[in-house]
Backbone as JSON Lines, residues from 0, in Angstrom:
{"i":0,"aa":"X","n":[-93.74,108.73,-102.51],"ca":[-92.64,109.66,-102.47],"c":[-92.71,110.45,-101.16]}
{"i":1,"aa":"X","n":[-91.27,110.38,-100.23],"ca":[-91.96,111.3,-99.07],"c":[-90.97,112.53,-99.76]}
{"i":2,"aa":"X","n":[-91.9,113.22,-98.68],"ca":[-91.75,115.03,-99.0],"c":[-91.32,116.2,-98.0]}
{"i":3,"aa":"X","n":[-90.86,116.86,-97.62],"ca":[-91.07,117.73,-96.51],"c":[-91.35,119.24,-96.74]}
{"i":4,"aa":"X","n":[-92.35,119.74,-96.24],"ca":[-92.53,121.15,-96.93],"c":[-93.15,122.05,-95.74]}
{"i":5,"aa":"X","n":[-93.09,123.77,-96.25],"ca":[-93.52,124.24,-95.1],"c":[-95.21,124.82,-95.53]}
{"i":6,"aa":"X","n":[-96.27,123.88,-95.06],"ca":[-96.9,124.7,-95.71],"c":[-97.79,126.04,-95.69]}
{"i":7,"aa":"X","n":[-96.92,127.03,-94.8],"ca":[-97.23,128.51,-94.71],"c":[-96.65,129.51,-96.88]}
{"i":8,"aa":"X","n":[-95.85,128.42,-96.86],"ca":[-95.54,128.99,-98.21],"c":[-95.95,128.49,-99.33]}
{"i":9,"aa":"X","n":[-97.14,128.1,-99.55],"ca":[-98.03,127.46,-100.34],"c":[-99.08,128.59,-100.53]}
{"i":10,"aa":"X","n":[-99.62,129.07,-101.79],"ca":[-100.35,129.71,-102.07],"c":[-101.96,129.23,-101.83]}
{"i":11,"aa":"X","n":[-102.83,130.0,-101.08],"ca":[-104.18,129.54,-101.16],"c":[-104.64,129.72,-102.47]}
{"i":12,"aa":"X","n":[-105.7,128.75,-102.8],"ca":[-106.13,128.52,-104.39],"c":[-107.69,128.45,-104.01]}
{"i":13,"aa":"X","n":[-108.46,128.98,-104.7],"ca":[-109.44,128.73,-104.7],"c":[-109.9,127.03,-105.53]}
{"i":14,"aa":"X","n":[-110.85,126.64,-104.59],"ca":[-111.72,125.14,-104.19],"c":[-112.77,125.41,-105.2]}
{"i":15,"aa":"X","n":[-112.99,124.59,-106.12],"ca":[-114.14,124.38,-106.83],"c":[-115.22,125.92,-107.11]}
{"i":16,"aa":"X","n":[-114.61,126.54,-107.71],"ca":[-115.45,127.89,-108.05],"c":[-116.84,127.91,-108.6]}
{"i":17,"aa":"X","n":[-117.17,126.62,-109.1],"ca":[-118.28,126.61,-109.67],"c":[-119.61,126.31,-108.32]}
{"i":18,"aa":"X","n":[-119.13,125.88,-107.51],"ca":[-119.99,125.72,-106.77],"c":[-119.68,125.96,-105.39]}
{"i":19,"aa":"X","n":[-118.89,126.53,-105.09],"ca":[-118.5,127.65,-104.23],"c":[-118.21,129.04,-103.77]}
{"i":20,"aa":"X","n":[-118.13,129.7,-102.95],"ca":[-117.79,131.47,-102.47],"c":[-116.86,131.22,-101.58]}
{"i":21,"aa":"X","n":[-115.9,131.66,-101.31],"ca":[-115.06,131.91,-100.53],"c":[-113.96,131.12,-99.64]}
{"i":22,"aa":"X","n":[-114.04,130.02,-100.87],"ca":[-113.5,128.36,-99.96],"c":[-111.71,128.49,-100.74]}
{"i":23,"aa":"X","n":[-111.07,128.12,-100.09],"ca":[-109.85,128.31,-100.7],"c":[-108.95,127.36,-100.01]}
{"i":24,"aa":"X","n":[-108.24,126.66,-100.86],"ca":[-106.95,125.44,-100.2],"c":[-105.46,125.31,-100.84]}
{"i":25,"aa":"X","n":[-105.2,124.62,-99.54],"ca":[-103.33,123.97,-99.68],"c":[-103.4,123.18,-99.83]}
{"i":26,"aa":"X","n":[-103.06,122.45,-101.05],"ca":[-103.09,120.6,-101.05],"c":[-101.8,119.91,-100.48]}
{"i":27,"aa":"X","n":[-102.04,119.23,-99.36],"ca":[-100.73,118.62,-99.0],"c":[-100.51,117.78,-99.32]}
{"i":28,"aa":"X","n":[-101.0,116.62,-100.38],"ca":[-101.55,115.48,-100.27],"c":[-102.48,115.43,-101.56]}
{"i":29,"aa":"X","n":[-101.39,115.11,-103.21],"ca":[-102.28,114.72,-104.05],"c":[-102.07,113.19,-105.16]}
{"i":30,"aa":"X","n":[-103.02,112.49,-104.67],"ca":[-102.62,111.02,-105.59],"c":[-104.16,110.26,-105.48]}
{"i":31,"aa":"X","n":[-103.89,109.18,-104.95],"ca":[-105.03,108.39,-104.87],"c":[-106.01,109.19,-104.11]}
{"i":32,"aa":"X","n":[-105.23,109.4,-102.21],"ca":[-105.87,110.06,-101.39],"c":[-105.07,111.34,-101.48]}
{"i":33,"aa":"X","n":[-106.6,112.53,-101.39],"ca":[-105.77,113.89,-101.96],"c":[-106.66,114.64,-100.14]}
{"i":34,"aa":"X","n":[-105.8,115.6,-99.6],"ca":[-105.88,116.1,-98.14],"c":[-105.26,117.34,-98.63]}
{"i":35,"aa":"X","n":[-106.53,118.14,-97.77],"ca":[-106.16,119.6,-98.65],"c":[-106.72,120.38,-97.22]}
{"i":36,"aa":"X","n":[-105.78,121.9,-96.6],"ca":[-105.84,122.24,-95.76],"c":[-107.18,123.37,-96.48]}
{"i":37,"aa":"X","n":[-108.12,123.5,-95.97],"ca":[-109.07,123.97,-96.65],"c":[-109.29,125.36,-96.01]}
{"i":38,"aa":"X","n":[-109.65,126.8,-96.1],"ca":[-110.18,128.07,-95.8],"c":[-111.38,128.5,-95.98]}
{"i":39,"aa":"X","n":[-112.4,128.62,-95.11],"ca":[-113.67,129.25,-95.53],"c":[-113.7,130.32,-95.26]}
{"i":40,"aa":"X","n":[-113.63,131.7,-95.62],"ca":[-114.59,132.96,-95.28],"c":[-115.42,133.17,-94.93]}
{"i":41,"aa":"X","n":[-115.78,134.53,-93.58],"ca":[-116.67,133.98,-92.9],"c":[-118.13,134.63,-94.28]}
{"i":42,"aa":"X","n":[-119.03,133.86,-94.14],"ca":[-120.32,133.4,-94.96],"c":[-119.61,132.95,-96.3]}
{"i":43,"aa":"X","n":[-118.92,132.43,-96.47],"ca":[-117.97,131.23,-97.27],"c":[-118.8,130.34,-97.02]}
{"i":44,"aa":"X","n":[-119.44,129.54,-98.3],"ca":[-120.05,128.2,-98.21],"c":[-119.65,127.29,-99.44]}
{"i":45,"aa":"X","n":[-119.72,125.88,-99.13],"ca":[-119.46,125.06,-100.27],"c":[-120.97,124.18,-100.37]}
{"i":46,"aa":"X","n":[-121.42,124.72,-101.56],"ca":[-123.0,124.66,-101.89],"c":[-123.0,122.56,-102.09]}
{"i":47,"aa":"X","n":[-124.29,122.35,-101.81],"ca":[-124.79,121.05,-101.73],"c":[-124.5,120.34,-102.78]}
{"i":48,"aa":"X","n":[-123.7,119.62,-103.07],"ca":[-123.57,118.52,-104.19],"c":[-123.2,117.11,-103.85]}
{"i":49,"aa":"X","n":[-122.97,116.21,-104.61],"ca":[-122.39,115.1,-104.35],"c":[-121.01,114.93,-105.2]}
{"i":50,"aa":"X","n":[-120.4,113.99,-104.51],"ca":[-119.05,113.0,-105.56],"c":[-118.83,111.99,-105.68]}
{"i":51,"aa":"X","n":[-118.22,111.36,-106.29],"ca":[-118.16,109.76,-106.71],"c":[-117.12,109.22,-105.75]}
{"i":52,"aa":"X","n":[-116.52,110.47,-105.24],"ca":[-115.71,109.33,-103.98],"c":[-115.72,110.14,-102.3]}
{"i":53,"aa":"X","n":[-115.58,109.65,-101.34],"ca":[-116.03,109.96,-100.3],"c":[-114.43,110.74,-99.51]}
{"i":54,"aa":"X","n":[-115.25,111.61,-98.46],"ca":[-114.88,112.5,-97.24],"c":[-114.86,112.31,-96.72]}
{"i":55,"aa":"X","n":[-113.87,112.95,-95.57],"ca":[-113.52,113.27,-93.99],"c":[-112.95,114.1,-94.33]}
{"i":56,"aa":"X","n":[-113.48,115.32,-93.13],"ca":[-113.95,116.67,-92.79],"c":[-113.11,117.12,-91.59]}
{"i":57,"aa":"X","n":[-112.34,117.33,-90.93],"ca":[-111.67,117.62,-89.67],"c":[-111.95,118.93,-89.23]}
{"i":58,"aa":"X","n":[-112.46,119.91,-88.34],"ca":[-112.48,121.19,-88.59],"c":[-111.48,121.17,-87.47]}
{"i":59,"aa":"X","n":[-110.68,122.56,-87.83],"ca":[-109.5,123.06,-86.69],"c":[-110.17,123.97,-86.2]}
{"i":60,"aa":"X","n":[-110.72,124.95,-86.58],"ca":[-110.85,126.28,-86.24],"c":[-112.14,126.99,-87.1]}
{"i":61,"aa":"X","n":[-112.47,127.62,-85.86],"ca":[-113.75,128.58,-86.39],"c":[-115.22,127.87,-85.86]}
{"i":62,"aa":"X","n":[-116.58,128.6,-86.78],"ca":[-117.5,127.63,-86.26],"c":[-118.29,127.6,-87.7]}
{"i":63,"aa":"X","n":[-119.3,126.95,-87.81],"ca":[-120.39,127.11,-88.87],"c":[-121.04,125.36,-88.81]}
{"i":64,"aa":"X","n":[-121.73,125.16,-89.91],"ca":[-122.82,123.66,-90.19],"c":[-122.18,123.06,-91.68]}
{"i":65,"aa":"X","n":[-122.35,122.23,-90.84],"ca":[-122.16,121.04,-92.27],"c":[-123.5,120.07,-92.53]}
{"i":66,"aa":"X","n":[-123.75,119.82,-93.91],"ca":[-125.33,119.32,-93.87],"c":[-124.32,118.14,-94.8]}
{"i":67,"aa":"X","n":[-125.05,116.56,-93.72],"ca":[-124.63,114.91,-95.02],"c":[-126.12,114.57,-94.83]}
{"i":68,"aa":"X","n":[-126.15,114.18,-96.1],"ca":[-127.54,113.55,-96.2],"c":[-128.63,113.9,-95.52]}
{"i":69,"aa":"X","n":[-128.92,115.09,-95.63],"ca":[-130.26,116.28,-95.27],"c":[-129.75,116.72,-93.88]}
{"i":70,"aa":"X","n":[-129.1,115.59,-93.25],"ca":[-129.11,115.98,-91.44],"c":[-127.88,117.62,-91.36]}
{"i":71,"aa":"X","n":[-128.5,118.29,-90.94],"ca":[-127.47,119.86,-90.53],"c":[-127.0,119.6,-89.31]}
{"i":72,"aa":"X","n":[-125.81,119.63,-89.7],"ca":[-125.18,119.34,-87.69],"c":[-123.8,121.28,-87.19]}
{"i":73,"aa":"X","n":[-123.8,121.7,-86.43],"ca":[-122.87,122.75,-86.03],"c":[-122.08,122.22,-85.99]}
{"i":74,"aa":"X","n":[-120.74,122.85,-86.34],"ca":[-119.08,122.41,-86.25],"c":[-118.49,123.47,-85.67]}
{"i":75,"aa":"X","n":[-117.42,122.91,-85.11],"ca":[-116.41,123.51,-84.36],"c":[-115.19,123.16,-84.12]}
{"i":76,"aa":"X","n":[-113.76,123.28,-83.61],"ca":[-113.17,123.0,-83.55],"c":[-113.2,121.35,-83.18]}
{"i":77,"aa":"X","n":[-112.12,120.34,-83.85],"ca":[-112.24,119.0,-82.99],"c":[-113.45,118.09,-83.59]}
{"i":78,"aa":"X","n":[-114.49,118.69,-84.95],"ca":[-115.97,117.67,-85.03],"c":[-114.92,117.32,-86.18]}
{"i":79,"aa":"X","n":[-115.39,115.99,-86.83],"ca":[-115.42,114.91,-88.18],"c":[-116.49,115.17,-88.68]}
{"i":80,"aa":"X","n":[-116.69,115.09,-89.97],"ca":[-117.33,114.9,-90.68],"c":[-117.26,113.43,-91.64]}
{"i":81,"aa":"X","n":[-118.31,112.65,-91.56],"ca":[-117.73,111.54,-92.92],"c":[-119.3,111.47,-93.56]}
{"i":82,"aa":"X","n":[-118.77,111.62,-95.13],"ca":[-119.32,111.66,-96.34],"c":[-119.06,110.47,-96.76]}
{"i":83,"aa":"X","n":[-119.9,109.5,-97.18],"ca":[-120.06,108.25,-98.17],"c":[-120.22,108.53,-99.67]}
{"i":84,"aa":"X","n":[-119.51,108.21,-100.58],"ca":[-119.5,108.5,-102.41],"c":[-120.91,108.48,-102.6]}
{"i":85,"aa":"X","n":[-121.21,109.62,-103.15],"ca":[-122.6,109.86,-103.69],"c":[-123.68,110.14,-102.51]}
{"i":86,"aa":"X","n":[-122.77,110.42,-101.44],"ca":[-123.99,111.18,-100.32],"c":[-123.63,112.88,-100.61]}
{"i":87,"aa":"X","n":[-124.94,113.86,-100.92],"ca":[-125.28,114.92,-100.78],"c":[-124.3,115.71,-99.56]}
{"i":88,"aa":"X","n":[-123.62,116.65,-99.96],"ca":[-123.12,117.1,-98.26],"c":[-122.92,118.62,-98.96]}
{"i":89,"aa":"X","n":[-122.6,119.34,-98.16],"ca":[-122.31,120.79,-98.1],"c":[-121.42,121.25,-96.7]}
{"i":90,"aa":"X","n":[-121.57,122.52,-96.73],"ca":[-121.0,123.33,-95.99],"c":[-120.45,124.58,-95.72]}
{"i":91,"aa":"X","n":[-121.01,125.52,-95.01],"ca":[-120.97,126.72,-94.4],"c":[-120.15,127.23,-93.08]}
{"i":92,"aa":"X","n":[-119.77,128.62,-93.37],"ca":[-118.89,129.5,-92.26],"c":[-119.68,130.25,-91.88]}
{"i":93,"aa":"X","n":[-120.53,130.01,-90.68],"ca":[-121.62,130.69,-89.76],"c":[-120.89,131.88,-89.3]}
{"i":94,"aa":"X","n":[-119.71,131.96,-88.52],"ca":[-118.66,132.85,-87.8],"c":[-118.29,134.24,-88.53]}
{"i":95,"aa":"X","n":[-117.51,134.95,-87.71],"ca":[-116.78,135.88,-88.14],"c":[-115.57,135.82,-88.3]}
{"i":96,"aa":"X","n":[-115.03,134.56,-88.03],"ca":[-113.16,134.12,-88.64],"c":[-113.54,133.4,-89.66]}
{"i":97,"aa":"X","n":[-112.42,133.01,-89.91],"ca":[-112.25,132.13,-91.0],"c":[-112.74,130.77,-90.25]}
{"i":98,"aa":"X","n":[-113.47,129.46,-91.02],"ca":[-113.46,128.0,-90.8],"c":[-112.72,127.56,-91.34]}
{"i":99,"aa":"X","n":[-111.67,126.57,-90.58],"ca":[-110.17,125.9,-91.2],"c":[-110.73,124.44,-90.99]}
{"i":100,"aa":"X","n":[-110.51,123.34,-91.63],"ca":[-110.76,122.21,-91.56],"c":[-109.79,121.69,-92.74]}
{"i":101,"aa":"X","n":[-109.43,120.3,-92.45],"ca":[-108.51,119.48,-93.33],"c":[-109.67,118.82,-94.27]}
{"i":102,"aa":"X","n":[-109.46,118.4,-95.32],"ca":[-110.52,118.09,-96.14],"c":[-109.48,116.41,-97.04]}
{"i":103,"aa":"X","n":[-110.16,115.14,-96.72],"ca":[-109.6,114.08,-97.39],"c":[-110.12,113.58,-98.39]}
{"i":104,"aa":"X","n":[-110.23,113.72,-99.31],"ca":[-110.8,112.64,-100.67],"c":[-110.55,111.53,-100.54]}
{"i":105,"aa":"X","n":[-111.36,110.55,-100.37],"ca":[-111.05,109.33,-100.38],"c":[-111.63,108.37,-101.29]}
{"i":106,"aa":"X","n":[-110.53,107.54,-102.44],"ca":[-111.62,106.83,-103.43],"c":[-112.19,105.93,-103.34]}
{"i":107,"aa":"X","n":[-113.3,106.27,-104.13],"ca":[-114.45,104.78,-103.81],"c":[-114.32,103.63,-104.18]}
């Protein structure tokens, strides 16, 4: 189905509360593959877990670390991230803005 929308008028929602602080998203993008404009606060983290289907990580804006499979790497505007289903990953807002990154679910 195509769509056209603006999405400044989309309410931020908080991202997985159970295992998160301060992460909050716009889903632009929900079906098979679900792409969600994502918000971190700064010391906003999305604590270490895994999922049954895999990521890509885009960051726009801000700075902080993303940890896949033990390795901690710094992000910044312009880095990828890719998560494999059932690899360990996380992620943190080191900064004092907000960390903006697009966030893709992709199924396994």
């Amino acid at each position: 189905m195509s769509h056209l929308f603006d999405l400044s008028t989309l309410e931020w929602k908080p991202v997985r509360p159970e295992i998160t602080s301060g992460v909050f998203g716009k889903a632009m993008l929900d079906g098979g593959l679900k792409a969600v404009l994502t918000r971190v606060e700064s010391g906003g983290k999305f604590r270490m877990h895994t999922d049954k289907y895999a990521h890509l990580f885009y960051f726009l804006s801000g700075e902080g670390v993303v940890w896949v499979a033990g390795e901690k790497t710094a992000v910044r505007p312009g880095v990828v991230a890719q998560v494999d289903a059932g690899v360990e990953h996380a992620y943190e807002n080191t900064g004092r803005e907000d960390l903006v990154l697009v966030s893709l679910n992709i199924p396994a």
